[in-house]
BAKESE-901486 format. One line per 8 residues: number of its first residue (from 0); their letters; for each residue x, y, z of N, C-alpha, C, O. Coordinates in pm, 1 decimal, m for minus. Last residue first. Layout:
N
NUM) A) X/Y/Z/X/Y/Z/X/Y/Z/X/Y/Z  ... .
//
This chain:
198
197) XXXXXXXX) m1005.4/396.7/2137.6/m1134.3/433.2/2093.0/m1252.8/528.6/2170.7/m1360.8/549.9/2115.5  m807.4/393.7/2346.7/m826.5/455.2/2203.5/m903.0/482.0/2124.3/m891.9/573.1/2042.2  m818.3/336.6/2670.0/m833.2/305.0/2540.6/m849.0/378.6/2435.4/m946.5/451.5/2453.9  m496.9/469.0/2773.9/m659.2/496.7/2782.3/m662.3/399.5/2664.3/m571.2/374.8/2585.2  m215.4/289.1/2889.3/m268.1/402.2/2810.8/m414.3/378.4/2844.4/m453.1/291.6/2922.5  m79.5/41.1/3009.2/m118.8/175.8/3116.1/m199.4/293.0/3020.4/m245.9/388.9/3082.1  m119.1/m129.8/2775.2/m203.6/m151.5/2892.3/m199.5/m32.1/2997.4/m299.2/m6.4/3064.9  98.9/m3.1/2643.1/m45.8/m43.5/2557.0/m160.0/m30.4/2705.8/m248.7/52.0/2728.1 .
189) XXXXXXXX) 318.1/m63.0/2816.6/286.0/83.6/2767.6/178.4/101.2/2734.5/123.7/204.9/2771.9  348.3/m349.4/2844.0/298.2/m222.0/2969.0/269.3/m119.3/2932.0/189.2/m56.2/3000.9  415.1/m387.9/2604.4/290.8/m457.6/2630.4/249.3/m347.5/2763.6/144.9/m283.1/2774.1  691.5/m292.0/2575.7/589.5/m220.9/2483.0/415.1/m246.2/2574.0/329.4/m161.0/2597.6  821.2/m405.7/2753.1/806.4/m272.0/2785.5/698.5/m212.5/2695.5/630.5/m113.6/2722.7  754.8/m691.5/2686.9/733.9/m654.5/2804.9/712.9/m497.7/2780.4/597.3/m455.6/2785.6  947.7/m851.8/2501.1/886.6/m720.0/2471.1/801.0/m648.6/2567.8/769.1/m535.0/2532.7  1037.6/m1065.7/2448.5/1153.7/m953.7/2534.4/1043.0/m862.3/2511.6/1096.7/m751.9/2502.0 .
181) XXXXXXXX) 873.5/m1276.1/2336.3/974.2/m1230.4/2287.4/1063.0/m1127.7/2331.9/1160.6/m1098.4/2262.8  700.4/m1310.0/2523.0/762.4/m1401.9/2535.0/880.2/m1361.1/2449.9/989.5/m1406.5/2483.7  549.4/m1062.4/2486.0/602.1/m1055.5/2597.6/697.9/m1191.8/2606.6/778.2/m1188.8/2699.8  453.8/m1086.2/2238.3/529.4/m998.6/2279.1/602.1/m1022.0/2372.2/723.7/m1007.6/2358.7  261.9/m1356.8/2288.4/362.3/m1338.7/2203.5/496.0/m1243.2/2214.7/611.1/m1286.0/2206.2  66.4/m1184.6/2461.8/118.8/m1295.3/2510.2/277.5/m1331.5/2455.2/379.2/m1337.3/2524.2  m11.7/m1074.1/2297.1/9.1/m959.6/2462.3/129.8/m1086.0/2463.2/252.1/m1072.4/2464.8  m141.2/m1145.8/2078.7/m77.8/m1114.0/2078.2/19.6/m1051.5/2188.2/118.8/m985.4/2157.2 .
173) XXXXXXXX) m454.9/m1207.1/2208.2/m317.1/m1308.9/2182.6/m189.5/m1252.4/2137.7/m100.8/m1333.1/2165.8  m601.7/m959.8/2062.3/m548.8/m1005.3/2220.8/m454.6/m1111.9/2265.6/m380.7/m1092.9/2362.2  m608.1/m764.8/1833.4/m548.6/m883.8/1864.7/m449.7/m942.1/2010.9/m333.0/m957.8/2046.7  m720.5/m587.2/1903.3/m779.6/m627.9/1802.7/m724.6/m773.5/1794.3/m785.9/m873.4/1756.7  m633.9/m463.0/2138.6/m718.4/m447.4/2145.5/m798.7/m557.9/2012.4/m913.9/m599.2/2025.8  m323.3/m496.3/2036.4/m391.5/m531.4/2148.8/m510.0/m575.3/2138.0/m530.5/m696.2/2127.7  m351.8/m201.7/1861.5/m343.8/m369.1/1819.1/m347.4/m457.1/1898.2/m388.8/m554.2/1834.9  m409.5/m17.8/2015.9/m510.2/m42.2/1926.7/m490.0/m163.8/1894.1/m583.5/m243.8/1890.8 .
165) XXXXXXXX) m159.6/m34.2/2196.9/m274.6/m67.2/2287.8/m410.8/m119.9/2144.2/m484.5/m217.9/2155.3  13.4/63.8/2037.8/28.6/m64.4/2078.2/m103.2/m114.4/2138.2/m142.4/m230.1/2123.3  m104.6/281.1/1973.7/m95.8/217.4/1898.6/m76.6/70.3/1941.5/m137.0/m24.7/1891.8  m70.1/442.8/2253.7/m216.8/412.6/2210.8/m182.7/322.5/2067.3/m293.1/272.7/2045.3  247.5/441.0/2295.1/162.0/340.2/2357.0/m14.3/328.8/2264.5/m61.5/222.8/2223.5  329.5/652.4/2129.2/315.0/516.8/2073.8/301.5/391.7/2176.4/333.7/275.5/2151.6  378.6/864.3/2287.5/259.6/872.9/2185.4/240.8/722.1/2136.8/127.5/683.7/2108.0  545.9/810.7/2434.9/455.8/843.9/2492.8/304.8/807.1/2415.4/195.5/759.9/2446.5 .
157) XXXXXXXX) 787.3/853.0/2283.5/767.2/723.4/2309.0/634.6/747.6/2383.5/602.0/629.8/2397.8  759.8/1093.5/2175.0/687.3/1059.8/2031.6/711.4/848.6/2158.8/660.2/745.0/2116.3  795.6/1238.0/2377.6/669.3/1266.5/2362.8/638.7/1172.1/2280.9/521.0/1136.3/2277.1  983.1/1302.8/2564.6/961.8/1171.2/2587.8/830.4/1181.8/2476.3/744.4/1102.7/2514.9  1149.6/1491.7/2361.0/1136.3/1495.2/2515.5/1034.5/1399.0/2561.2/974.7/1471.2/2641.0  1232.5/1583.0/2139.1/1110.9/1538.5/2134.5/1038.9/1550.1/2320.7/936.0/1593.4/2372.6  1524.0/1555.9/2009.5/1452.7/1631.3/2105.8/1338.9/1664.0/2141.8/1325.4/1779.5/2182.4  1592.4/1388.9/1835.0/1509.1/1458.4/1816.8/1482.5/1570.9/1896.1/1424.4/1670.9/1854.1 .
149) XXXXXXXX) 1727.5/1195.3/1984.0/1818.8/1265.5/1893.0/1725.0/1378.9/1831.3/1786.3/1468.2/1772.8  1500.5/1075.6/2151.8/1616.7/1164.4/2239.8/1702.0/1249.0/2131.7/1747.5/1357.7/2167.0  1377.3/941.7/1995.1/1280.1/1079.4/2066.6/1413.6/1145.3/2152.0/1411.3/1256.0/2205.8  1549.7/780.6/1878.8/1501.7/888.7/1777.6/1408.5/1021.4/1860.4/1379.9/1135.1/1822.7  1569.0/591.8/2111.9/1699.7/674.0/2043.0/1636.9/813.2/1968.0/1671.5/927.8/1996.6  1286.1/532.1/2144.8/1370.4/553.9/2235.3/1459.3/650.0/2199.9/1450.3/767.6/2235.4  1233.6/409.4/1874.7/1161.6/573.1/1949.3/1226.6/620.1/2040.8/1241.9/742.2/2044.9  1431.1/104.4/1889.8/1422.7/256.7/1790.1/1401.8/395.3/1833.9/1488.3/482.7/1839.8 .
141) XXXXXXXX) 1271.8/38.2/2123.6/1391.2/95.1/2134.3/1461.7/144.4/2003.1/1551.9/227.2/2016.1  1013.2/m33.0/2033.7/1027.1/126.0/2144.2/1158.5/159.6/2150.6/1191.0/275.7/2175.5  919.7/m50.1/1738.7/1036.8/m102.2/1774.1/1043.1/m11.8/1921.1/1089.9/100.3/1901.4  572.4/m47.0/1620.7/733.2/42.6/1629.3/799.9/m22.1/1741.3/732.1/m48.6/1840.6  311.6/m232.5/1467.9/430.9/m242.8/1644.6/551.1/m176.8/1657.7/643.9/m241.4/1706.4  101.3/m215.2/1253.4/219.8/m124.5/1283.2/246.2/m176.0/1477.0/185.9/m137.4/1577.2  m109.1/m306.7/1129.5/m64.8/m377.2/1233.0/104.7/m337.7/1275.1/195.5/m411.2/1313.7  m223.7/m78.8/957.9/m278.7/m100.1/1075.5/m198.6/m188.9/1144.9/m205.8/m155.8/1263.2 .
133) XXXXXXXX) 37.3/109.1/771.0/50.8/m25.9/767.5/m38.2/m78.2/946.6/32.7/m108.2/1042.7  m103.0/332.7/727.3/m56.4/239.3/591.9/m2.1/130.2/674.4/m4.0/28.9/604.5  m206.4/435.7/969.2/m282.4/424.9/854.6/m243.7/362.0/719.5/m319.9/341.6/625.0  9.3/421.5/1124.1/m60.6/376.5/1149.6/m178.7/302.1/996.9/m208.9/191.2/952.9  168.7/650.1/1035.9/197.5/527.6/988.0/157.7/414.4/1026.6/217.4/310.6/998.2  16.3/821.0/1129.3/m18.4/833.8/996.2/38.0/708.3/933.2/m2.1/657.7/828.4  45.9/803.5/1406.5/m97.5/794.3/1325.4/m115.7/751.9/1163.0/m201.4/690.4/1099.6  286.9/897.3/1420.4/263.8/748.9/1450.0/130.8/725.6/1370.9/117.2/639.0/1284.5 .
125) XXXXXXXX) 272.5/1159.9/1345.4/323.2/1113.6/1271.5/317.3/927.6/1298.2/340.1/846.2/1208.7  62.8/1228.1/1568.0/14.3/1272.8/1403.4/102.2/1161.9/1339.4/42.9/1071.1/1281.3  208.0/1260.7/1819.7/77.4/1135.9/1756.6/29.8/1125.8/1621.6/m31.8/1030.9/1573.1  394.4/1445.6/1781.8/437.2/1258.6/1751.7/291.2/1231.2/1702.3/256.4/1193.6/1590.4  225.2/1761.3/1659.6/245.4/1619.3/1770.6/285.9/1494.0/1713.8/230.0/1440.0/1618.3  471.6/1977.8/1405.8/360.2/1841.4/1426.7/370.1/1761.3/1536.4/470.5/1692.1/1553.0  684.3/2055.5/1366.3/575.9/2132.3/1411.1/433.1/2081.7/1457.3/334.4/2126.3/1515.8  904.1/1871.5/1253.9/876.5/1907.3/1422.2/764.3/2000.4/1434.0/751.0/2028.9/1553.0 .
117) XXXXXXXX) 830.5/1679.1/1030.3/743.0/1774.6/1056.7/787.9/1817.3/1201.1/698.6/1797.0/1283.3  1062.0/1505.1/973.8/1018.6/1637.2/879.1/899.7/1694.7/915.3/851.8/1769.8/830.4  1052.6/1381.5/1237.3/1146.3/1477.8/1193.2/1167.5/1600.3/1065.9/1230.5/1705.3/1052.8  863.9/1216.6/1197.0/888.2/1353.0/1305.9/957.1/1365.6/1253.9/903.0/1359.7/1143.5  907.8/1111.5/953.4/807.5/1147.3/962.8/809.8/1289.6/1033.8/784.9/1403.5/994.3  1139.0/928.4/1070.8/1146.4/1052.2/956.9/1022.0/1091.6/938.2/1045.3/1141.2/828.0  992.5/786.3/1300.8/1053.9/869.5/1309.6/1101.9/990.3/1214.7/1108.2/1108.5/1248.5  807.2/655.1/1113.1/750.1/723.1/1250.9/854.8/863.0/1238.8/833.5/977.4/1198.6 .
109) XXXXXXXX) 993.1/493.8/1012.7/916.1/589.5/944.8/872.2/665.7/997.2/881.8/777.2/946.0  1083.7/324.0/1235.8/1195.5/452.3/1131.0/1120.7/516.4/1077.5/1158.5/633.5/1074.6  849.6/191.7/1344.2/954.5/338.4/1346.5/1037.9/365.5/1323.9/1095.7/448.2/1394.4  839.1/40.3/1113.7/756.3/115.8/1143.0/804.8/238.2/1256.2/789.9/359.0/1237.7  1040.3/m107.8/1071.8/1022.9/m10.8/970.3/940.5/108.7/1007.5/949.2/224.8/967.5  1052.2/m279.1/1283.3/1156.1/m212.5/1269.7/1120.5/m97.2/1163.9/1179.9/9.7/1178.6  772.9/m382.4/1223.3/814.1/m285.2/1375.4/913.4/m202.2/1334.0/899.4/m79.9/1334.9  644.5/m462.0/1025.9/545.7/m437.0/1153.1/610.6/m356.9/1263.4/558.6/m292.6/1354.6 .
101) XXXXXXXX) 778.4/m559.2/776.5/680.4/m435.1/769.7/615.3/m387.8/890.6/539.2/m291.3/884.5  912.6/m778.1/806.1/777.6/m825.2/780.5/703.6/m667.7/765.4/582.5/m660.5/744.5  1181.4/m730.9/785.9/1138.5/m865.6/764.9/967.1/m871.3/720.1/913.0/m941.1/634.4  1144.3/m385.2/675.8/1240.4/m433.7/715.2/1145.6/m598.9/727.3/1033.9/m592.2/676.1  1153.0/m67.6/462.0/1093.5/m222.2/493.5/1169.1/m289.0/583.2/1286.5/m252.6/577.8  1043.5/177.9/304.4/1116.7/143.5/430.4/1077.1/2.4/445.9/958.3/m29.3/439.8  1063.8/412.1/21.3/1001.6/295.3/85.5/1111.4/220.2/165.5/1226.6/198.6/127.8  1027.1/707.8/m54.4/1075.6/627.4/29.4/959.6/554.0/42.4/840.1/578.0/60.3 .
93) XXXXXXXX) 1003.5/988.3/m300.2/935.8/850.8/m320.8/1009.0/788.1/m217.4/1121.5/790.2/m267.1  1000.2/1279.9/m370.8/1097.9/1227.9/m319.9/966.5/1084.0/m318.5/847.2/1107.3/m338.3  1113.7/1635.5/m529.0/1029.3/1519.8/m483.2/1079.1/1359.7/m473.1/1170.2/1314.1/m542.4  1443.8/1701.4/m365.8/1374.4/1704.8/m482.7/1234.1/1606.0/m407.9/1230.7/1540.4/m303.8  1584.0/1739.3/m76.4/1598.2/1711.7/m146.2/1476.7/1737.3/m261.4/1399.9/1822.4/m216.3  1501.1/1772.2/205.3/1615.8/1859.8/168.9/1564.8/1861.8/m18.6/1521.2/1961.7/m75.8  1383.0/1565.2/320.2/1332.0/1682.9/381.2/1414.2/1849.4/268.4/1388.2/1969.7/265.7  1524.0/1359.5/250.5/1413.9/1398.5/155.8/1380.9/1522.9/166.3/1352.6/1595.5/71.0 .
85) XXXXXXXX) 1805.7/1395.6/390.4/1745.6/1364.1/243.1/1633.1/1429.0/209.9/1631.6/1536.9/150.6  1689.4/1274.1/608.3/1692.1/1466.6/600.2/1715.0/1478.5/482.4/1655.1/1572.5/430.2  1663.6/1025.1/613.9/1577.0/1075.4/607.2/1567.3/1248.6/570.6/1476.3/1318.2/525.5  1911.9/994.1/673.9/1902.8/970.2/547.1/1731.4/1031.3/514.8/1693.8/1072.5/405.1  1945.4/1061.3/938.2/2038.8/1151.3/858.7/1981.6/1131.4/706.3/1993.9/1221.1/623.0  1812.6/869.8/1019.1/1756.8/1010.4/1032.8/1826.7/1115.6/967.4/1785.5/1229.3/944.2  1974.5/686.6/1000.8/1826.0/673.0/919.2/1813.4/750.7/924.8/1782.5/786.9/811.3  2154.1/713.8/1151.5/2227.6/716.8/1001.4/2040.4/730.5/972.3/2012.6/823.0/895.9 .
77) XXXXXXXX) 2089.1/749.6/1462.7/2170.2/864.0/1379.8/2094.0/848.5/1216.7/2012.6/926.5/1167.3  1978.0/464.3/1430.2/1915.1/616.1/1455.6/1954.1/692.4/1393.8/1903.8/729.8/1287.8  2279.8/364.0/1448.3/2159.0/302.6/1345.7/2086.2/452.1/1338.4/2123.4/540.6/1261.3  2364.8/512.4/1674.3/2436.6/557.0/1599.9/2367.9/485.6/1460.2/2396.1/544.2/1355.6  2227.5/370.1/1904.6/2211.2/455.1/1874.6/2265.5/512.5/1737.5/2175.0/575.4/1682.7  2077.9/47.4/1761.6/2219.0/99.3/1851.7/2139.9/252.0/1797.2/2052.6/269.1/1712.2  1905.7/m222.6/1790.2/1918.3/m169.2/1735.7/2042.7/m53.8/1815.7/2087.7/m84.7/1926.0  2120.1/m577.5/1882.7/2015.6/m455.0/1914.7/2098.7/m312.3/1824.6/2215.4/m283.9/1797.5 .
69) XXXXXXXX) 2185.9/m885.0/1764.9/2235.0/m723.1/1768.4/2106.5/m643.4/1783.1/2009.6/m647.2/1707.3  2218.0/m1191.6/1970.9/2148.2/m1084.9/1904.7/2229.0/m929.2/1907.2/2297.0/m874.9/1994.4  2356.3/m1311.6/2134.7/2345.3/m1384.4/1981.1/2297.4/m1293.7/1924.7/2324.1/m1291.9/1804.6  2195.1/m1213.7/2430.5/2275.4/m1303.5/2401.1/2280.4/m1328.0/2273.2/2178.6/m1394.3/2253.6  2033.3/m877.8/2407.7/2009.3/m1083.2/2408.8/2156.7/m1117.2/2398.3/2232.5/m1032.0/2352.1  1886.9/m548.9/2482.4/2013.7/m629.2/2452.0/1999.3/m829.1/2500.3/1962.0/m878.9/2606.5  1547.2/m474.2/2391.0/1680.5/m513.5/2517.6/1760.0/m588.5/2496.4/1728.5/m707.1/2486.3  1411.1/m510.2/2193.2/1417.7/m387.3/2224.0/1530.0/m366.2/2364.7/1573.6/m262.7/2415.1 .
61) XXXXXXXX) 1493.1/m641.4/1821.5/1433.2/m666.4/1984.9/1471.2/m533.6/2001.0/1524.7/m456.2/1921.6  1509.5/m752.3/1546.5/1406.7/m656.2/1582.5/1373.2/m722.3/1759.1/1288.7/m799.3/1804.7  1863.6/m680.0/1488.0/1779.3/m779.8/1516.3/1650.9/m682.9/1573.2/1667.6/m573.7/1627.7  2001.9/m541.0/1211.2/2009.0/m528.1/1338.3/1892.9/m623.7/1373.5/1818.8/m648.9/1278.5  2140.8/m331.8/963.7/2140.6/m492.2/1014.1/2082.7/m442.7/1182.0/2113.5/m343.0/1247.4  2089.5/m131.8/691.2/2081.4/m100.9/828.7/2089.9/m215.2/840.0/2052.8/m269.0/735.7  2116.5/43.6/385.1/2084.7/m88.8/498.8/2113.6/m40.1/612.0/2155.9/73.1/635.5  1979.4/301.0/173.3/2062.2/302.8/308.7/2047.2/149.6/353.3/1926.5/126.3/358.7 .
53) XXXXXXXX) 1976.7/412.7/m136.9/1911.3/286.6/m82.6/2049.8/309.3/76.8/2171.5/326.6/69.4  1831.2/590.5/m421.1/1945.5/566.9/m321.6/1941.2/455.9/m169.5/1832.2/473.7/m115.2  1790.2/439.6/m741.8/1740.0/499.7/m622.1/1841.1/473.7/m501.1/1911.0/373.9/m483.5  1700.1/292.2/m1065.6/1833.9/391.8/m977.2/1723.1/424.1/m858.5/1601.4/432.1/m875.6  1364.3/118.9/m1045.8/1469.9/187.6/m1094.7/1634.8/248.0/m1013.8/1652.2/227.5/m893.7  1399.6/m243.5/m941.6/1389.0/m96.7/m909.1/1457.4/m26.6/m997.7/1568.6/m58.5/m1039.6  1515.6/m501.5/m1012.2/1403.8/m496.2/m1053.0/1355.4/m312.2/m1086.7/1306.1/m262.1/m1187.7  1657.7/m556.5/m724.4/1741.8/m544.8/m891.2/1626.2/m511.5/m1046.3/1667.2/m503.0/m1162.1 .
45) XXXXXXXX) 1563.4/m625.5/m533.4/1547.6/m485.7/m571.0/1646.8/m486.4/m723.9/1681.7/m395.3/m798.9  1504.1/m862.1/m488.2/1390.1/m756.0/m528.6/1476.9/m632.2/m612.2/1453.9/m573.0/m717.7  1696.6/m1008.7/m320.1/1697.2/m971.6/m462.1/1608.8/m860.6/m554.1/1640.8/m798.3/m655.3  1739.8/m868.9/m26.2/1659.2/m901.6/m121.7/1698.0/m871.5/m263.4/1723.3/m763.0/m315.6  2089.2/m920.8/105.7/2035.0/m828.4/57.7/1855.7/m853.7/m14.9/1895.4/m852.3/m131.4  2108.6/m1200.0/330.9/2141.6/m1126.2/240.0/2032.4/m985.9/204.0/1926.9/m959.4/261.7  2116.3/m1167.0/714.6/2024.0/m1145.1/590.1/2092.5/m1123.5/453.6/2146.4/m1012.8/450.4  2276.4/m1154.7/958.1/2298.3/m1266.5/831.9/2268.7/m1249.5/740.4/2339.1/m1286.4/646.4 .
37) XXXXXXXX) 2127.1/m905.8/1073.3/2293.9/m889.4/1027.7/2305.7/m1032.6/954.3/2371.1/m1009.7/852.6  1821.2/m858.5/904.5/1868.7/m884.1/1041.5/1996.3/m943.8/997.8/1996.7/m1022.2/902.9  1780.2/m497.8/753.3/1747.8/m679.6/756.6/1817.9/m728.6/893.8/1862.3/m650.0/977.5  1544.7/m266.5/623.4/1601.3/m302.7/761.7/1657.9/m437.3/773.4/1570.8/m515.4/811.4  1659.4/m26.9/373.1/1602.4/m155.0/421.5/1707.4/m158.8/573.3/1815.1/m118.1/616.9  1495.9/245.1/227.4/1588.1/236.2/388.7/1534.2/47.2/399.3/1421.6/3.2/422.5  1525.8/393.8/m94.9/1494.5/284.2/34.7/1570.7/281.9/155.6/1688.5/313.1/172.5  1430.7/635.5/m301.9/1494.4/605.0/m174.9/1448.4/524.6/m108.3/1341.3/544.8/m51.1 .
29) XXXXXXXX) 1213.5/648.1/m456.4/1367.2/719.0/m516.7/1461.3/695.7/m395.4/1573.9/745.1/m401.8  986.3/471.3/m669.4/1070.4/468.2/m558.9/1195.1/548.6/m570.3/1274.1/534.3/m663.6  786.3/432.0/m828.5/907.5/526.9/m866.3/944.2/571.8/m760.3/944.1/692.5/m736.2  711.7/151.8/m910.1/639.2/243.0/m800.8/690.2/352.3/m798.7/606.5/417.6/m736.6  763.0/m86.4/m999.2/744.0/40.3/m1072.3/698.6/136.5/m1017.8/636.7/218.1/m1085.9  807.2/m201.5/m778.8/951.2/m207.5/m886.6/916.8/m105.6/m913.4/986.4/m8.7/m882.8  622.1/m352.3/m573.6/661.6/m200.9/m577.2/805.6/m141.0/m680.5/883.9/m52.1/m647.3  632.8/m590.4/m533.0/501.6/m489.9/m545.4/527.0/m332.6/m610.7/464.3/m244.7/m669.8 .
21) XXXXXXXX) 846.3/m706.0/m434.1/834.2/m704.4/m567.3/663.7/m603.4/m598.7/620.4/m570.1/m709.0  789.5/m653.8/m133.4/924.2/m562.6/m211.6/828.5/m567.6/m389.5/769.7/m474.9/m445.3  627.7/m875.8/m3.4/594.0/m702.7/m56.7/695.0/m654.5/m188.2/667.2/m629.5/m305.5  819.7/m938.6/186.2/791.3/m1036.5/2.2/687.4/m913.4/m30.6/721.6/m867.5/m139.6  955.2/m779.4/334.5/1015.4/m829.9/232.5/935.6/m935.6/101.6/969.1/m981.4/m7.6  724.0/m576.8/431.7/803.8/m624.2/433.7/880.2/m726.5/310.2/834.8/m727.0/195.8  701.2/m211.1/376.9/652.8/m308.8/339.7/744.6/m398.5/408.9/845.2/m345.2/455.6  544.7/168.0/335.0/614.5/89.9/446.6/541.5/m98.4/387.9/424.1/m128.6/366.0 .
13) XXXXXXXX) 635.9/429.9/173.6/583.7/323.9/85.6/708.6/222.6/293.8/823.2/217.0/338.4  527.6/775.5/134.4/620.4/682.3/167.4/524.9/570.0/175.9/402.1/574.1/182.7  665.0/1093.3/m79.3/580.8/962.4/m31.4/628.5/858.1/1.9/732.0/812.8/m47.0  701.6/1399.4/111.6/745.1/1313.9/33.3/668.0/1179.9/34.9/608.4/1149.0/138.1  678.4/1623.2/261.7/695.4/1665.6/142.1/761.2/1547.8/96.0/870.2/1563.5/41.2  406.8/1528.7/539.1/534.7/1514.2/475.7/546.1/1543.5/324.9/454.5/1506.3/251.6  111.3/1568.8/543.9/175.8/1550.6/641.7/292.4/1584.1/585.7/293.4/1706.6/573.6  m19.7/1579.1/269.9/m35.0/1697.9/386.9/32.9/1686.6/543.8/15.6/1766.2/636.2 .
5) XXXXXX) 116.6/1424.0/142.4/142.0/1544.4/123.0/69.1/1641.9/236.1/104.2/1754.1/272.7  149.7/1139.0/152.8/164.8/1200.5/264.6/193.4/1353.9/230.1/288.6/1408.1/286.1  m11.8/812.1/36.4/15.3/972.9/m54.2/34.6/1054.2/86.1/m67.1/1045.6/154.8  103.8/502.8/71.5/47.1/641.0/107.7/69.3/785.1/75.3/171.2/851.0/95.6  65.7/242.2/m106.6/137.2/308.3/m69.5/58.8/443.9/m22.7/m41.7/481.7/m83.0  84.7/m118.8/0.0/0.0/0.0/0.0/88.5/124.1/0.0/178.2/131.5/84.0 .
//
């Protein structure tokens, strides 16, 4: 799905995970941010795409340092947000962000270049909006973490992304369970101390 974000952001953005990719060759993508996890080869997909500038990133989608696992790092943050000022800078602009499945790691990076080309805008706008292209959106908290501190945001955009966690919750209650067996605890408390959303 891709989302036309002109009244939010001066650019369009395209959030997928990897078997998605081939959806989108002719899509006139002018910048990817892939997310893969550090073994991952590259997706072949993209040999398909026109020229476009393309950032990787490796990192495992948890939110507290594991044994075998690479957590996302601050200095990851840095480089997406740097690549994101790209667009903010640059010509009309086409990003698509993906990382294994489209549900967390991508979902806040987008979140985040989102805030960042709008600081005039509440976080909730920009979680919202990447809410609306991909509904089973779970942002990474320790992505928001890094990006609400390099932002200067001041706890607002991790604040804002409890009512999301809480909407998917809400729709998918087995899921509490899942999270939390995977290290994810901090998100599942965040969902559950918020108001409901509706």
């Amino acid at each position: 799905m891709v989302a036309e974000l002109s009244t939010f952001a001066p650019f369009r953005l395209t959030i997928c995970g990897i078997p998605e990719l081939d959806e989108h060759c002719a899509a006139g993508v002018t910048h990817v941010l892939s997310i893969l996890d550090p073994d991952m080869p590259d997706p072949p997909a993209f040999a398909g795409f026109s020229p476009h500038r393309r950032l990787a990133l490796r990192f495992h989608d948890i939110i507290e340092t594991r044994p075998n696992c690479l957590a996302p790092q601050q200095a990851d943050v840095e480089r997406l947000l740097a690549f994101g000022h790209e667009l903010i800078e640059g010509l009309p602009a086409h990003l698509l962000i993906h990382c294994h499945a489209g549900v967390s790691r991508s979902t806040a990076s987008a979140a985040l270049i989102l805030a960042q080309s709008r600081p005039d805008r509440p976080a909730r706008e920009a979680l919202e909006a990447v809410s609306q292209i991909r509904p089973r959106a779970w942002p990474n908290l320790r992505i928001l973490e890094f990006g609400d501190e390099l932002l200067g945001r001041n706890g607002e955009i991790v604040a804002a992304v409890a009512a999301i966690y809480r909407r998917v919750l809400d729709r998918e209650p087995a899921l509490q369970e899942a999270m939390i067996d995977g290290g994810r605890a901090r998100e599942v408390r965040a969902a559950l101390q918020t108001a409901d959303p509706k």
